[in-house]
N, C-alpha and C positions, 0 to 999 in steps of 0.2 A: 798571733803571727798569720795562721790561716785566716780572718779576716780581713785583715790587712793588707794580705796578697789578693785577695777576692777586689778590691777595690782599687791598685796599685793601678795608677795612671799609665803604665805603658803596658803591662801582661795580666792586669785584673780583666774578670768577666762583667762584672757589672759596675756602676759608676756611684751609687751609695748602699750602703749596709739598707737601706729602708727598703729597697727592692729584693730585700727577703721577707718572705712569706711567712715561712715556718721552719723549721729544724727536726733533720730524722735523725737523731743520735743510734749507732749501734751497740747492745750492749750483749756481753758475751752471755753471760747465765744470769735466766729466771729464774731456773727453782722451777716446781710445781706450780707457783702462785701465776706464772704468765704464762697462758697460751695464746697468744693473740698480742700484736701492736697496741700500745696504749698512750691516752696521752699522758703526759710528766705531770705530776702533780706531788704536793711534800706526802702524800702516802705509799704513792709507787716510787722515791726516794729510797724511802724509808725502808720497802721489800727489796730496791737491787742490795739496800746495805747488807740485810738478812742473810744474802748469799753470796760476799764476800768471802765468807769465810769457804765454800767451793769454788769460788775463781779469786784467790788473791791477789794472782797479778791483773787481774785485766777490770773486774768491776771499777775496785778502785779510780785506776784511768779513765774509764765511763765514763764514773761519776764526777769526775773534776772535769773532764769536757762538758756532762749536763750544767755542771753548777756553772763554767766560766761562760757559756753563752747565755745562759739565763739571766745573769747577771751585765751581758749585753745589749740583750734584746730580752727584757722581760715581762715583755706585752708582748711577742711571736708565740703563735702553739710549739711545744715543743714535745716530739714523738719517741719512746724507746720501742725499736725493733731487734729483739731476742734473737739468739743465735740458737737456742735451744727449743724457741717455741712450735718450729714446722715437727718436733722429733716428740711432741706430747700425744700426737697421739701414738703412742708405742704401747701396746698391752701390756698389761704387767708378767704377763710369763718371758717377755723378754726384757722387760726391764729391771724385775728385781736379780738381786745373788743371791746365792745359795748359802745366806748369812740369815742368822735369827731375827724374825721378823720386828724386834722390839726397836731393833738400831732402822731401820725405816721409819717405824714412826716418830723415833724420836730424834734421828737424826737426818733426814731425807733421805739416807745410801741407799740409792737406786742408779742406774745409767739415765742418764738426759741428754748426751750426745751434744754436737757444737755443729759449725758448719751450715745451719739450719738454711740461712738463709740463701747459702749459696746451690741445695739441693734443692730447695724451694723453686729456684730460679731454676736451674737448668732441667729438671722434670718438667715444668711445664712448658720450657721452649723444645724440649724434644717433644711434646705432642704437637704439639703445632708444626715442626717439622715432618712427622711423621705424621702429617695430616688425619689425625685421630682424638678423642678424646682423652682425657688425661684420667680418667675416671676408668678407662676401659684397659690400661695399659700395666702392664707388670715392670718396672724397669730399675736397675740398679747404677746409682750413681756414686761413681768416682770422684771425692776431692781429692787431687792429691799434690801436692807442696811439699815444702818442706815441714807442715803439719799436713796429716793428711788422714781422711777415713772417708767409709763407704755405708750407703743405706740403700736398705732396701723401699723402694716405693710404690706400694700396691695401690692401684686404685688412684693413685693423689695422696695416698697419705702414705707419712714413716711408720714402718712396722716394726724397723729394727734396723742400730746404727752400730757404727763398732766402735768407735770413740765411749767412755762410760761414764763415772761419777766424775770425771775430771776427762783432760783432752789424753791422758796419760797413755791410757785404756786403748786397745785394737793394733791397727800397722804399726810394725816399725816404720819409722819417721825420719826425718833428718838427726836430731838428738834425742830424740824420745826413745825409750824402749819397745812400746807397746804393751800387749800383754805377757806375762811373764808368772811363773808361779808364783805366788804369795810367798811362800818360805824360802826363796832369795834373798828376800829383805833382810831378814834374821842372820841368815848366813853370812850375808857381805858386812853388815854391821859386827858382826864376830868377826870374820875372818879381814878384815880392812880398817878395825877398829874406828867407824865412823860411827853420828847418830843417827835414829831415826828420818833427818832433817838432812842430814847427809846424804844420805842415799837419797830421799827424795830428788834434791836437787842432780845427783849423780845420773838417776834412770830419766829425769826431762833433761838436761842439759850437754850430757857426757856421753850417750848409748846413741840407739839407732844406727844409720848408716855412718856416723862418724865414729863411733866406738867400734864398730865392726871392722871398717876399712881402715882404722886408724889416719885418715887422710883429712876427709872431708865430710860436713853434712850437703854441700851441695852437689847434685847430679850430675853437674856439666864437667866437674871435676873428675869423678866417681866412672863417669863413661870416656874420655880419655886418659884415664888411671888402665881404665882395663883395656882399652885398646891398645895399650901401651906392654899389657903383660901383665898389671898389677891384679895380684889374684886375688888377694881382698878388697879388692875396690869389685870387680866384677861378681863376688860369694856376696857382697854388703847388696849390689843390686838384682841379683837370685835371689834375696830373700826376700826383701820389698816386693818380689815382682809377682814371686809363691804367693805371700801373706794376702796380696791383694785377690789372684786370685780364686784363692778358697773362702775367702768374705762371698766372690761374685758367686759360686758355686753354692754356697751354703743359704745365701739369699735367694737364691731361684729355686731352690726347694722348700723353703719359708714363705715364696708368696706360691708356690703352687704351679710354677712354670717362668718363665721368663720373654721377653719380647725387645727388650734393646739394653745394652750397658753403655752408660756417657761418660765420656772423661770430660774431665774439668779440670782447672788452677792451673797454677802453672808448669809443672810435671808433668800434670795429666792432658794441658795443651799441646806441651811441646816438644816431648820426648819420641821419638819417635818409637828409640831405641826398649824404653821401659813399656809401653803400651803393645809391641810386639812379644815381647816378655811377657807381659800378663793373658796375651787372649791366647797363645800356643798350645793351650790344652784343653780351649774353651770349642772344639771343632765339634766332641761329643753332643754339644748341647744347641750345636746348631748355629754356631761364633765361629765365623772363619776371618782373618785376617786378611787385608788383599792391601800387599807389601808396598804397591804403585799409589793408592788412595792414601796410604798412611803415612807416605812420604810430601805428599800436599800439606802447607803451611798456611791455611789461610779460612778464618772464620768458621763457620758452621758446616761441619761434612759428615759424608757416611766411609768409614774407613772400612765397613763390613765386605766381605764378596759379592758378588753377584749372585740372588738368589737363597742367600743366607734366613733360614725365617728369625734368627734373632738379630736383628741391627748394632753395629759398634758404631757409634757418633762420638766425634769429638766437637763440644760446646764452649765457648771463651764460657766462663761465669762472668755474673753483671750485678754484684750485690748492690753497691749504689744505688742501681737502677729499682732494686725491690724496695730500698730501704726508701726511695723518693716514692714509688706508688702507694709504701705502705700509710705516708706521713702524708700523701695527697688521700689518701681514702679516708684515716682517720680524721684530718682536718673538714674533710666534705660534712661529717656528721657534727661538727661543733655548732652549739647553738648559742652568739655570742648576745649577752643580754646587756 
């Protein structure tokens, strides 16, 4: 259907399938084995299968996207770009749990975060904004959506993301829990006589700001709830707005200072209301909000005060756009024989 529409005589972009080049597939989890865009070949198949079993819902779908254009066009290069690859380089004191070392090796449980590509992008468009090097820059970046988490980026690279062995892991979410103790699980399974597999589905599909507010998982909802009076619609948006920022706080002591925070997605583009919520106590560290800049709707801005030494920018994210550079870079090195 999407190629189809690509060549559809009155709203297609192009006028034959042959004016494709090559193919950036995005795929949600590499695992350990991808750091870096690769081309598709049946062995880097074979490793997204691997890690199936850490993203069920979404490799899967990957994978039958890889295989139905392949089976299209199957003389195009075809590229996978990791969602998890910008977040490997994460040292291990933040990536492992405080779980016996043996279930690591033998079963990968470590944090590898998501998102990747989308922090990948808007770190390096905030250096270029801030006419700086991205090497030289401490800065932490906001996805925030209706799935949503935050990383730290030292230097150009992840150090530390809040998302973990699954997307489950950090903010409360739209439906997602975040993090939560471990002995809920046990509890709610006793006390709600569900399974294992219950509850899973319960803390990604049923919790977050929809379980809180009992309303809604979206925000536009959630901010005229409470404008209206409703007090768990407004407690549902206190806590998102807490959670995010003691990530921001806890990661500018992790990289050793701080010098800009970016929102991104579409929460993080567009909420006015949430992104004032989160920098409110961010003054100590040198993050002052300036309420006339944050109420601008439009593209790349600096929402900080005047004079502020830490920057608040708001960045649209542009994953496409990476995933197209990523699958023109890789494609440059192909040596067709």
């Amino acid at each position: 259907m999407v190629l189809d529409a690509l060549v559809h005589k009155d709203y297609g972009v192009i006028k034959d399938l042959s004016e494709i080049t090559a193919f950036g597939h995005r795929v949600v989890h590499g695992g350990e084995k991808f750091h870096e865009s690769v081309l598709i070949n049946e062995q880097v198949i074979e490793d997204i299968k691997k890690c199936i079993p850490m993203a069920p819902l979404h490799n899967p779908a990957n994978l039958a996207g890889i295989k139905a254009c392949m089976t299209l066009m199957p003389n195009a290069p075809h590229v996978a770009v990791f969602d998890t690859a910008f977040h490997q380089t994460i040292p291990a004191k933040a990536y492992l749990y405080g779980l016996p070392y043996e279930l690591y090796i033998k079963y990968g449980l470590r944090k590898y975060g998501f998102h990747g590509i989308s922090h990948q992008y808007v770190s390096g468009t905030a250096a270029k904004y801030l006419g700086k090097e991205l090497a030289e820059l401490r800065l932490v970046t906001c996805h925030l959506g209706n799935g949503a988490s935050v990383a730290a980026v030292k230097h150009g690279k992840s150090i530390d993301t809040s998302m973990g062995f699954t997307p489950l892991e950090g903010l409360v979410m739209g439906t997602r829990c975040g993090e939560v103790d471990p002995a809920i699980i046990p509890f709610i399974m006793d006390k709600e006589d569900m399974t294992g597999k219950q509850v899973y589905q319960y803390l990604n599909n049923k919790s977050g700001v929809l379980g809180i507010s009992g309303l809604s998982s979206d925000f536009r909802d959630l901010e005229k709830a409470s404008g209206n009076g409703d007090e768990r619609a407004s407690l549902a948006m206190d806590i998102f707005a807490y959670r995010v920022s003691k990530y921001i706080g806890a990661y500018a002591v992790a990289m050793g200072g701080l010098d800009a925070v970016i929102f991104t997605a579409g929460l993080g583009e567009n909420s006015t209301v949430i992104r004032e919520k989160i920098c409110e106590n961010l003054g100590f560290m040198g993050a002052s909000l300036d309420k006339e800049k944050n109420a601008v709707r439009d593209g790349i801005r600096e929402i900080s005060a005047d004079g502020c030494p830490v920057k608040l920018l708001v960045i649209p994210t542009n994953e496409e756009l990476v995933i197209a550079e990523e699958t023109e870079h890789i494609c440059q090195n192909i040596v067709f024989l």
